[in-house]
VONU-276892 format. One record per residue (C-alpha): residue in one letter; x, y, z. Coordinates in steps of 0.5 Angstrom, whole numbers, plus 500, padded with zeros to 3 digits. Each point is the difference from the previous one (the first is absolute). Layout:
- code	X	Y	Z
- A	X	Y	Z
...
//
This chain:
- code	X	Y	Z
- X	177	413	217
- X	504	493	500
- X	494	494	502
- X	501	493	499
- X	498	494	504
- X	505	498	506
- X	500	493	497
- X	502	503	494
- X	507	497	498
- X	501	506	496
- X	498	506	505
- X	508	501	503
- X	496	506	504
- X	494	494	503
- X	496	507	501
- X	494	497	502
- X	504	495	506
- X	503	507	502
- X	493	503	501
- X	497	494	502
- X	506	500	506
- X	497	508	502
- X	495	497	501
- X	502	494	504
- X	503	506	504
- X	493	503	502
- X	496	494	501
- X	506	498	506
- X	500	507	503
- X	492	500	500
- X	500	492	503
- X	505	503	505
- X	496	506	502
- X	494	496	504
- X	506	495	503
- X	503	507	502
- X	495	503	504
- X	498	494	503
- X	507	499	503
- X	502	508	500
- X	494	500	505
- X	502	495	504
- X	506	501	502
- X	498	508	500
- X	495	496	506
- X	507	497	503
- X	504	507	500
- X	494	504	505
- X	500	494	504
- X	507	500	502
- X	501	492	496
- X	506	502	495
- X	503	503	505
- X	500	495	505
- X	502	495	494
- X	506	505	498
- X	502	499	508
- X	501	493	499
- X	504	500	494
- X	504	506	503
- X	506	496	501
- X	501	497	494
- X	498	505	495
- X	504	506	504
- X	507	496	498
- X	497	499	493
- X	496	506	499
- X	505	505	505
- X	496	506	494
- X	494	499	504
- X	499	502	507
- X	497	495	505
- X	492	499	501
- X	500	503	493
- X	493	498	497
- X	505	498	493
- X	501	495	505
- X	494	497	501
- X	498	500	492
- X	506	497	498
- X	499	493	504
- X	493	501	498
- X	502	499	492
- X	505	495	502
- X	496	495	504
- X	495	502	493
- X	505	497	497
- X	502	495	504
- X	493	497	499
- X	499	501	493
- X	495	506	500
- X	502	504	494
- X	494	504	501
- X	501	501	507
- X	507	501	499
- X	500	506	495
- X	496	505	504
- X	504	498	506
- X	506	502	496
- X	498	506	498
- X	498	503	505
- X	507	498	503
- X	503	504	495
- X	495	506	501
- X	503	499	508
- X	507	501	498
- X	500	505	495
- X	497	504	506
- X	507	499	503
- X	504	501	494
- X	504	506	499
- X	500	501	492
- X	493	498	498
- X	502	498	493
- X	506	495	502
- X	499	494	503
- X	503	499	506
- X	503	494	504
- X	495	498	503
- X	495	501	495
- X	506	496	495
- X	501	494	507
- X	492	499	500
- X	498	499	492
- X	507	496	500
- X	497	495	505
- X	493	500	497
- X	503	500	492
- X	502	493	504
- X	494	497	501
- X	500	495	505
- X	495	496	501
- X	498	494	504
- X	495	495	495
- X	499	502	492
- X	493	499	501
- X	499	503	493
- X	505	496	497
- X	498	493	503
- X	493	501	497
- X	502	501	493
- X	505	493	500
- X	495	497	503
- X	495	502	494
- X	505	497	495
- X	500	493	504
- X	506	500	503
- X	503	495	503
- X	501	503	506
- X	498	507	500
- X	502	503	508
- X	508	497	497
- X	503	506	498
- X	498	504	507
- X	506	500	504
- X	505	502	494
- X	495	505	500
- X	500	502	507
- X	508	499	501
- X	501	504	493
- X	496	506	502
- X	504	500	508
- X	506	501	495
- X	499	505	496
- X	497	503	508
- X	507	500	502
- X	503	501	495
- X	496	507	499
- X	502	502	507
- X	507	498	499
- X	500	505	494
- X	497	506	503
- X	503	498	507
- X	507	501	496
- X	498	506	496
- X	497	503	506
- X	506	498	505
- X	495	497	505
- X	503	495	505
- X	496	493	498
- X	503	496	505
- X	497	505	506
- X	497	494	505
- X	493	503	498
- X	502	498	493
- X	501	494	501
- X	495	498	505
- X	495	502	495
- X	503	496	495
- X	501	494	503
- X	494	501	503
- X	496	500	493
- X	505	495	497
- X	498	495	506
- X	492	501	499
- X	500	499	493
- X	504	494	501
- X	494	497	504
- X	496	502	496
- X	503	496	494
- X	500	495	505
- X	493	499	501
- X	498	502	493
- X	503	495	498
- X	496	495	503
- X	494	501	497
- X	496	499	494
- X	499	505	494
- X	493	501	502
- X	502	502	508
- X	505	505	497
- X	495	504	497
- X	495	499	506
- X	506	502	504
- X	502	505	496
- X	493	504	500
- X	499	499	506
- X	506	503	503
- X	500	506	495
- X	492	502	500
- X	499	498	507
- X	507	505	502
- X	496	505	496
- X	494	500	503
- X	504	499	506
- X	503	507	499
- X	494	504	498
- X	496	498	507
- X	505	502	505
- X	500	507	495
- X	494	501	501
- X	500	497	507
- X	505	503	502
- X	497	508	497
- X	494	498	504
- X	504	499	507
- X	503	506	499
- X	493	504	498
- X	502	501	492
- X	495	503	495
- X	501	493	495
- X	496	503	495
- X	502	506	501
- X	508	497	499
- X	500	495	494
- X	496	505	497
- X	505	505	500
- X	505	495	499
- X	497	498	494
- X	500	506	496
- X	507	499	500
- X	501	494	498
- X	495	503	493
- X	506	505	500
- X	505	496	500
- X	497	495	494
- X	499	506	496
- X	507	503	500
- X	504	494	498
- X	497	499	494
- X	505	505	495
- X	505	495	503
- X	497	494	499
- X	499	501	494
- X	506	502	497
- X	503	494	504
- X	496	495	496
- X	501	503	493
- X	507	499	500
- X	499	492	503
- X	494	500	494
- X	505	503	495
- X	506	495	503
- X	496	493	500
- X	497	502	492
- X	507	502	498
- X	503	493	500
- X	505	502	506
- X	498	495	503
- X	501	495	495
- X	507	502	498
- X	503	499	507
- X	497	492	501
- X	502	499	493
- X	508	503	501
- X	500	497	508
- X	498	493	496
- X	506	501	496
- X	504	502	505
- X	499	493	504
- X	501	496	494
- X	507	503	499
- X	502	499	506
- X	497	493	501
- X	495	502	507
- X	494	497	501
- X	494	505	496
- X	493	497	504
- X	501	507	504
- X	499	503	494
- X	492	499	498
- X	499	502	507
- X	503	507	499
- X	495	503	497
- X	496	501	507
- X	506	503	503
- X	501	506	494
- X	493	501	501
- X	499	500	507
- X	503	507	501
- X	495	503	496
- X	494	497	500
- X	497	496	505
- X	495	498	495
- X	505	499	495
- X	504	495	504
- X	494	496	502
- X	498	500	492
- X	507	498	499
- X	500	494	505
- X	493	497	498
- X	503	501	493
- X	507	496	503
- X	495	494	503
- X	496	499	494
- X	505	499	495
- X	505	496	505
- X	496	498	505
- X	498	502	507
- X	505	494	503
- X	504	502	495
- X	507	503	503
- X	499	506	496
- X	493	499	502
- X	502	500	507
- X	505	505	500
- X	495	505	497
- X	497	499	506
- X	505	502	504
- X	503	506	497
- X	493	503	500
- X	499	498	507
- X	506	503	502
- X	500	507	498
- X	496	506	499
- X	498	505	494
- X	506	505	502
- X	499	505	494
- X	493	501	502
- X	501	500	507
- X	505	506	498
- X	494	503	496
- X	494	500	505
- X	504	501	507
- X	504	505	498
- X	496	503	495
- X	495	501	505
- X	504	505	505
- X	503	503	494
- X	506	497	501
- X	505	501	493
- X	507	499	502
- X	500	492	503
- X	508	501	500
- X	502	493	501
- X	494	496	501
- X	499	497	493
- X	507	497	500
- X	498	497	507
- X	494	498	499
- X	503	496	494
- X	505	497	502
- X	497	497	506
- X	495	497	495
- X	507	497	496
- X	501	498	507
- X	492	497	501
- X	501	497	492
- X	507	496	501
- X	498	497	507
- X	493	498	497
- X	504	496	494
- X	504	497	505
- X	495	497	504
- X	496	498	493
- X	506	495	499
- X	501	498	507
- X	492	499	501
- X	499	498	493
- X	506	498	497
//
């Protein structure tokens, strides 16, 4: 039996990251359990009392076109929008039981249960995409490492993102052969494009402590929001609450249990890939590149969070207080990190965990869609870098 230290410059293997990374798996499975049930029981709450269909019926004709696999007023509908405005709202811990529970809807209506379907790869895509409105997150750890102006980098953020959202549509949209320039389409498009516009509008108005305020209280507020007019509604329609989220969170246990053979596989091979120094062979040779070709590197020091971000969420976020530190948050690099880990999302963990939990092994194309709309999302983000911050 091989055993080193994981700082062990000698120990090619880094055995003791491998078994540490195993863990790490476990204790996100087991964090993620009590967040399940507590979301899985409440929508369990809404599906008896009518509100997932209700919410399915509203969206029905934007998602009928973008979704044609899913019949119309499917509950797949209503779970989907739950996880998008999740996500929109940066409530990761709301959006991952929404997700899966959309996944677990449409596998009901996929005809080979071990091969992802169209909606299942159009619904991960755009999720994989991760567009959100205020990287609240984000904002608070520039802050901590006295950035000049620490709410500077979120526009980049919210524009990188709605590309990266587009351009996911438009890939899938283009491999499934949908028509995006249906009207309702379009109008919905449009419609969220001028809403984010105003809302850049009047975030940039105000100051770094009325962004965080606004922020938390238009995510939290939403949520509590949400969870009263469930319950609100359960009772009007005469529906045993207990009873419901009971039932509904037994399977929110299930499914945080059953994923975690995937999670941890997953996780090794980013542990093994970041302990190996590919990492540090790919900036190094990028570097090289650009020195010959006389183009400008800063972009480079911020790199190292985008190579990362696809893997690890808390390796990308590790990466970027790394790239602020010996840089400086307001630092090109600095902000460019900032950026490119606010504008895109864990792509290989979202593969594991979503598909993993619907037992889902043939993912056809969905990786290759997923990373390239994230080159999309990281091209667009150190464009916006040097427009803003040139």
């Amino acid at each position: 039996m091989i055993v080193g230290k994981a700082d062990d410059p000698g120990n090619p293997l880094h055995i003791d990251g491998v078994i540490e990374t195993c863990w790490t798996a476990v204790n996100i499975c087991l964090k993620l359990i009590g967040i399940m049930a507590l979301f899985m029981g409440f929508m369990s709450i809404a599906e008896r009392a009518g509100g997932i269909r209700l919410l399915s019926r509203i969206i029905a004709p934007f998602f009928s076109k973008l979704f044609p696999d899913v019949p119309k007023g499917h509950p797949a509908t209503g779970h989907m929008v739950m996880n998008f405005s999740a996500n929109l709202l940066g409530l990761d811990n709301a959006a991952t039981p929404f997700g899966l529970k959309a996944m677990e809807s449409l596998q009901e209506l996929n005809p080979t249960k071990d091969r992802a379907s169209n909606a299942q790869i159009m619904f991960l895509c755009l999720h994989a995409s991760g567009l959100t409105l205020i990287p609240v997150s984000i904002i608070a750890i520039r802050a901590s490492l006295n950035a000049a102006n620490p709410t500077e980098i979120f526009i980049p953020c919210m524009i990188a993102t709605f590309v990266a959202t587009i351009a996911a549509m438009l890939i899938v949209s283009f491999k499934q052969k949908i028509n995006v320039f249906a009207p309702a389409i379009l109008i919905w498009v449009l419609g969220l494009s001028s809403v984010i516009a105003l809302l850049v509008l009047y975030l940039t108005s105000l100051s770094t402590a009325g962004l965080q305020s606004f922020s938390g209280i238009l995510s939290n507020g939403l949520l509590l929001l949400i969870f009263f007019l469930i319950v609100l509604g359960a009772v009007y329609k005469k529906i045993d609450v207990f009873d419901a989220f009971v039932e509904g969170a037994k399977g929110g246990f299930e499914t945080a249990i059953r994923i975690i053979p995937y999670l941890v596989g997953m996780l090794i091979a980013i542990s093994l890939l970041r302990t190996s120094g590919t990492f540090d062979v790919i900036i190094n040779g990028m570097k090289q590149v650009c020195m010959f070709f006389q183009v400008d590197s800063r972009f480079i020091d911020g790199i190292p969070t985008a190579l990362i971000r696809p893997l690890s969420g808390g390796g990308a976020r590790g990466m970027m207080i790394d790239t602020m530190t010996t840089h400086g948050p307001d630092s090109f690099a600095g902000r460019l990190s900032s950026i490119l880990q606010g504008s895109s999302d864990t792509t290989f963990y979202v593969i594991a965990v979503y598909f993993g939990a619907v037992n889902v092994k043939d993912t056809r194309y969905a990786i290759g869609a997923m990373l390239l709309a994230d080159l999309v999302g990281v091209i667009t983000a150190i464009s916006l870098a040097y427009l803003f911050f040139g």
